[in-house]
C-alpha positions as CSV (number, residue, x, y, z in Angstrom):
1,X,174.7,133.9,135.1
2,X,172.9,131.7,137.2
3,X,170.9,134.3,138.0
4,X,170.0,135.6,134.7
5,X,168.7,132.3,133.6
6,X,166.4,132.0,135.7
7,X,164.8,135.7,135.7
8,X,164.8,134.9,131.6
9,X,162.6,131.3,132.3
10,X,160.5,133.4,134.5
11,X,159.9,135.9,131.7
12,X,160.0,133.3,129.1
13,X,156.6,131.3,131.2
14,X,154.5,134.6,131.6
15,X,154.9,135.9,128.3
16,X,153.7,132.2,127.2
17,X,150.6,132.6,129.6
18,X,149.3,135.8,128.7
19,X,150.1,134.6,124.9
20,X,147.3,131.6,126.3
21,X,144.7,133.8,127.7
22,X,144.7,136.1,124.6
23,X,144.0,132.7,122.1
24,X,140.6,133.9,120.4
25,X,139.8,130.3,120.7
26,X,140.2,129.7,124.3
27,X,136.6,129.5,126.4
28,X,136.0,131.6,128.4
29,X,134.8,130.9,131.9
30,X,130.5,131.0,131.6
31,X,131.1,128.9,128.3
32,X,132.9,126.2,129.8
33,X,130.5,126.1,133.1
34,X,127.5,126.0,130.6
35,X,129.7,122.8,128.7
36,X,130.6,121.4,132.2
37,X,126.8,121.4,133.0
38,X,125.5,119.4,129.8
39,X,127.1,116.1,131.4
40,X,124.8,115.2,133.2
41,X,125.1,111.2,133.3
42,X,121.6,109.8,131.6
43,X,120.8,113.0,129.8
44,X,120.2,113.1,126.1
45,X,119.8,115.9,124.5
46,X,116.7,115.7,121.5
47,X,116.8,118.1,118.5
48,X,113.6,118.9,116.3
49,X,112.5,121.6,113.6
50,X,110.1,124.4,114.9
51,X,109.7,127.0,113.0
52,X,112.2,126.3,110.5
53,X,115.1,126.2,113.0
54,X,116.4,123.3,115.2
55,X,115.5,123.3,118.6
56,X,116.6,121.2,121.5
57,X,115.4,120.2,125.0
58,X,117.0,117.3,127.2
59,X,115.6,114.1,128.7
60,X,116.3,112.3,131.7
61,X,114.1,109.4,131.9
62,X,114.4,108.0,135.4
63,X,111.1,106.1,135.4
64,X,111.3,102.5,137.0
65,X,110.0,100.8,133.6
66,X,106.5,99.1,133.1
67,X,103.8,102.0,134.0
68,X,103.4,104.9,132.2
69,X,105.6,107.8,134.1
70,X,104.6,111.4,135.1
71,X,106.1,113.9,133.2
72,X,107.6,117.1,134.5
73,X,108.2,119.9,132.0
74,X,111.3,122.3,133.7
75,X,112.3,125.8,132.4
76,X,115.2,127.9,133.3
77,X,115.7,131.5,133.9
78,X,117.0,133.7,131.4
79,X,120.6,133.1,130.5
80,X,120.6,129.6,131.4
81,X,119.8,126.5,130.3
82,X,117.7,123.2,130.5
83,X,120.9,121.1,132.4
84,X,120.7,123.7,135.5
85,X,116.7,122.9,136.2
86,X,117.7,118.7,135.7
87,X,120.4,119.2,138.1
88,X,118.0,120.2,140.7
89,X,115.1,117.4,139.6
90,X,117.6,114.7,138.9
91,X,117.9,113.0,142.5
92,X,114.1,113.8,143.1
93,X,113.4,112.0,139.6
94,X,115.6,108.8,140.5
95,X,113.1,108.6,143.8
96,X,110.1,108.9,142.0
97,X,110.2,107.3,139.0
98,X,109.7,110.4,136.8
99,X,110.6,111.7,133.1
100,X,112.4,114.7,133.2
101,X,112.4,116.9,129.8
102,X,114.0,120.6,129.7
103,X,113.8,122.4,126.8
104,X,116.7,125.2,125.8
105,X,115.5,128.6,125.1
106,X,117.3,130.7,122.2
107,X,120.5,132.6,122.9
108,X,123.4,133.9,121.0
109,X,125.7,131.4,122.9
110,X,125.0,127.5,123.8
111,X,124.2,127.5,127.7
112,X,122.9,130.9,127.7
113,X,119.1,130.9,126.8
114,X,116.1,133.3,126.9
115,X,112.6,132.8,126.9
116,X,109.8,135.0,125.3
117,X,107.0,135.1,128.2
118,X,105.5,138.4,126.8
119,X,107.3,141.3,128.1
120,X,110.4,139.9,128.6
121,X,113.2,138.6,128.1
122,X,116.1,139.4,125.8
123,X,116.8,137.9,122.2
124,X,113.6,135.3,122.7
125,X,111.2,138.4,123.2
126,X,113.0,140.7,120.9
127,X,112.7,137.7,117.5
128,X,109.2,137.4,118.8
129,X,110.0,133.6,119.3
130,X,107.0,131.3,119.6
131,X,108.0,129.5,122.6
132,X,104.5,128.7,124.1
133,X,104.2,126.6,121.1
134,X,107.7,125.2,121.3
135,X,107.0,124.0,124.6
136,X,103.8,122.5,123.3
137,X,105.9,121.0,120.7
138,X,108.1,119.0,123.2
139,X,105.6,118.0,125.1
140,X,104.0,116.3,122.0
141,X,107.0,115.1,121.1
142,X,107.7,113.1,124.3
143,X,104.4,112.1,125.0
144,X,104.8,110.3,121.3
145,X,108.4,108.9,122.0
146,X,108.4,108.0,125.7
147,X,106.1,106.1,128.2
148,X,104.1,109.4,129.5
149,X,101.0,108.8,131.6
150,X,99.0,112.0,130.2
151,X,97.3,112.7,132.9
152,X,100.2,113.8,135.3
153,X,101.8,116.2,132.7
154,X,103.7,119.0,134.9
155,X,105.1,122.2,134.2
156,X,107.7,124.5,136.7
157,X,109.8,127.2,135.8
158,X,112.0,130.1,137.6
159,X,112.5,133.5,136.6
160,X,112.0,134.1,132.7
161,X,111.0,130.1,132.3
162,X,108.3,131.0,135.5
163,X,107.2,134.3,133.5
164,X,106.9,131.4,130.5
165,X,105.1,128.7,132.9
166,X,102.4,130.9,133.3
167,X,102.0,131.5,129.6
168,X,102.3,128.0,129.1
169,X,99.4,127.6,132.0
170,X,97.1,129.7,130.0
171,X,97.5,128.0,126.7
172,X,97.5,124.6,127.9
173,X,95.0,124.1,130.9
174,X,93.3,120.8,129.6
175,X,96.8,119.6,129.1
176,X,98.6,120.0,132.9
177,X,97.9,118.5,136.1
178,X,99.9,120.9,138.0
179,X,102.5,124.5,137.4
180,X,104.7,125.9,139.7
181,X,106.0,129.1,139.1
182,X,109.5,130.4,141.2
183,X,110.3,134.2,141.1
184,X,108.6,135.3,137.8
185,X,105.5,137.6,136.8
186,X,102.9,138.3,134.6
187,X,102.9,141.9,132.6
188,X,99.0,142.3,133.2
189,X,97.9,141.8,129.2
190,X,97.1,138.1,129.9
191,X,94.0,136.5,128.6
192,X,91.9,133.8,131.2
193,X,92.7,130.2,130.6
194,X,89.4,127.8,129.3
195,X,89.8,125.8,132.3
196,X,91.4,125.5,135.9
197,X,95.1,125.4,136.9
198,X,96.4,124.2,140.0
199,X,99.3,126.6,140.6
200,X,102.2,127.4,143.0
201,X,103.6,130.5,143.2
202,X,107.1,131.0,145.0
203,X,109.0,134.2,145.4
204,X,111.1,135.8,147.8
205,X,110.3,139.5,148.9
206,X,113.8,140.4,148.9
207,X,114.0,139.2,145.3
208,X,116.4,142.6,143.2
209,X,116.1,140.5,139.6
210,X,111.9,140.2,140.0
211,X,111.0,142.6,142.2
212,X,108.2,141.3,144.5
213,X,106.2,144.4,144.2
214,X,106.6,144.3,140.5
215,X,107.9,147.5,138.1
216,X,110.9,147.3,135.8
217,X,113.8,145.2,137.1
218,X,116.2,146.6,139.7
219,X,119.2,144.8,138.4
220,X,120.2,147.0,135.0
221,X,120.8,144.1,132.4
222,X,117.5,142.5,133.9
223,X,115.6,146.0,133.0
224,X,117.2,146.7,129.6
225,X,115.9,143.2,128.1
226,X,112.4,143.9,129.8
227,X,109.5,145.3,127.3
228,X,107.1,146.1,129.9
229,X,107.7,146.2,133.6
230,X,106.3,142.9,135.9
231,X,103.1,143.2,137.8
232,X,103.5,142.8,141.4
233,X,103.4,139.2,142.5
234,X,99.8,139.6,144.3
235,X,99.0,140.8,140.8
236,X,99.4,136.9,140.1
237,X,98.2,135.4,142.7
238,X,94.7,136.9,142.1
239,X,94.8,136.4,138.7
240,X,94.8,132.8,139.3
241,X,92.4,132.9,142.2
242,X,90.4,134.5,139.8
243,X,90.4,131.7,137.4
244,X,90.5,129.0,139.4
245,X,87.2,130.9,141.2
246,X,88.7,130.8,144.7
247,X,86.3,133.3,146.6
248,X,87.0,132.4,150.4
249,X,89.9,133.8,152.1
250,X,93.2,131.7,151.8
251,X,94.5,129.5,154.7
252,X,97.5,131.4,156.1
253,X,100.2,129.3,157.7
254,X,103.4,131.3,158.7
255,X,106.6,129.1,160.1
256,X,109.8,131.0,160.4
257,X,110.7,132.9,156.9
258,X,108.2,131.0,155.3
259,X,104.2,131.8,154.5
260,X,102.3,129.7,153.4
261,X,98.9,131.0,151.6
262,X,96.9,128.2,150.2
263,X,92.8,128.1,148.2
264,X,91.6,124.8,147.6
265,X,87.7,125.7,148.1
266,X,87.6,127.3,144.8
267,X,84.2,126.4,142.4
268,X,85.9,126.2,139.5
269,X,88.3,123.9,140.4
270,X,91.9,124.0,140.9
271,X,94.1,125.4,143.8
272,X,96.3,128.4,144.2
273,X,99.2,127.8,147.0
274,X,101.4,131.0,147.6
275,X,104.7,130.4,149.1
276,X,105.5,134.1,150.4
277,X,109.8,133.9,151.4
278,X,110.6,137.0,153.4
279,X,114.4,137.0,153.1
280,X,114.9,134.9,149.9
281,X,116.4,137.2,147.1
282,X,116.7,135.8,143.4
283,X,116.7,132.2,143.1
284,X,115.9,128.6,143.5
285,X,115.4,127.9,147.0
286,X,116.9,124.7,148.5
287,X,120.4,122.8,149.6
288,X,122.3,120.9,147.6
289,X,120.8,122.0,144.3
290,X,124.0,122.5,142.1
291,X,125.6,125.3,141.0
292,X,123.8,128.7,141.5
293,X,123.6,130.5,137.9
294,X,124.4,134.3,137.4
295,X,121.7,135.5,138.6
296,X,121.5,133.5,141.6
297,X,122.9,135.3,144.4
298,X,122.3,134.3,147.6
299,X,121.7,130.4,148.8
300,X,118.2,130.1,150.3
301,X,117.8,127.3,152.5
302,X,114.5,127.6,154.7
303,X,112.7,125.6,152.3
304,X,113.2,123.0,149.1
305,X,111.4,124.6,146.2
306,X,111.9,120.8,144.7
307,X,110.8,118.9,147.4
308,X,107.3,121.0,148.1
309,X,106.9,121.5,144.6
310,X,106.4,117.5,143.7
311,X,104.2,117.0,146.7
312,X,102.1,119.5,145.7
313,X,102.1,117.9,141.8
314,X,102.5,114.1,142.7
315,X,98.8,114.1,144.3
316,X,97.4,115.8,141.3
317,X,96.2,114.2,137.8
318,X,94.2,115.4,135.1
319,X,91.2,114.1,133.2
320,X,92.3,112.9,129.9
321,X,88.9,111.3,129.2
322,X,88.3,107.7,127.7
């Protein structure tokens, strides 16, 4: 008797748990990761109307008070959202004294964004969403609400928000000091900016979600929301030599896994600095940077795209004029 009892509690707890996992309601895994990143202690998230719809980005305003603060603009990579790009800038924003602000591209779940950069990616670039002038939007938003010091506005994106940076870059070149662009591309129908852009390129040569050598995606899902297939990253590289009117040969500094290829003597203006990562794959290189998202597959550790990314924007301003 004793027996049976016990075999029916058994039976009784797993038929309540499967009943559990098959509530409609119940979230599932990536939802409650993309809630669980939200809480991010000093973030608020800001709503406003662009294009008839509500759009939101997220603030962390670490800036030691008095001064105006330098602004850094941060977008995700397809599928993600604005709270995985703070998590990385959060510590390196307490030390500095900066304003974070990272907008959320447009997805059919919350946490799970996509930007339009052109040729790519997803629901963004199949509604033809505007989003070179929804980042413009935020950043005139902020600069109106927040103690910005305009002339250290900043810009730095990976994967589909890199593709966007470099849009961004060509719209805006009066309006940024500095853009740093981790694993993304260009698609080779992109006009020349009216000024100079000092740019940072970062990608790893192993990369299998942005191939470094360009062409449709290797990874499927990557390839099906893809319009037209990336250009190579040299394709980039050049381009903005090209506009920044760097003629010289680059300085070429190789330690380890890491080259370095960097044009400062350039006539127009501007710098190009190529960070070329011979065993990084997909990512956001660095330790300790959070949680890795989806597409994220392998930790990368020989260098902190954070860290080398502010020194190369924190000695940069722009000339905002009288």
């Amino acid at each position: 008797m004793k027996l049976k009892i016990a075999s029916l509690a058994v039976l009784t707890l797993l038929a309540s748990a499967c009943a559990f996992a098959r509530q409609p309601d119940r979230p599932r895994l990536r939802d409650r990761m993309a809630e669980r990143n939200t809480a991010i202690p000093g973030v608020i998230e800001t709503t406003l109307t662009f294009g008839g719809a509500r759009r939101s980005y997220l603030v962390l305003d670490a800036s030691h008070g008095g001064a105006p603060a330098p602004l850094v603009l941060l977008l995700h990579g397809g599928g993600g959202s604005g709270a995985t790009m703070i998590a990385r800038w959060q510590a390196k924003a307490a030390a500095e004294g900066l304003i974070l602000v990272a907008p959320n591209g447009i997805g059919r779940r919350p946490g799970s964004g996509t930007w339009n950069a052109g040729g790519c990616c997803g629901q963004a670039m199949t509604s033809a969403s505007a989003d070179v002038r929804f980042v413009g939007a935020v950043m005139d938003d902020v600069i109106r609400t927040a103690r910005v010091d305009a002339a250290r506005v900043y810009v730095a994106g990976l994967s589909n928000g890199a593709m966007l940076a470099h849009r961004v870059a060509i719209a805006y070149p009066q309006r940024l000091a500095g853009v740093a662009v981790v694993a993304g591309a260009l698609f080779g129908d992109e006009p020349a900016p009216r000024a100079p852009v000092a740019i940072l390129i970062m990608h790893g040569m192993k990369d299998r979600v942005v191939g470094f050598d360009g062409g449709m995606s290797p990874t499927g899902r990557i390839a099906r929301a893809q319009s037209k297939p990336f250009k190579p990253v040299s394709y980039a590289v050049d381009f903005w030599r090209h506009v920044d009117g760097c003629g010289d040969a680059p300085t070429v500094t190789t330690r380890g896994d890491v080259t370095t290829e960097i044009s400062n003597a350039c006539s127009a203006g501007g710098e190009v600095r190529f960070y070329r990562l011979a065993s990084a794959d997909h990512g956001w290189p660095g330790p300790g940077n959070g949680e890795m998202p989806m597409l994220e597959r392998l930790r990368y550790d020989e260098i902190d795209a954070t860290n080398v990314i502010w020194d190369f924007f924190k000695t940069r301003a722009r000339d905002v004029g009288p």
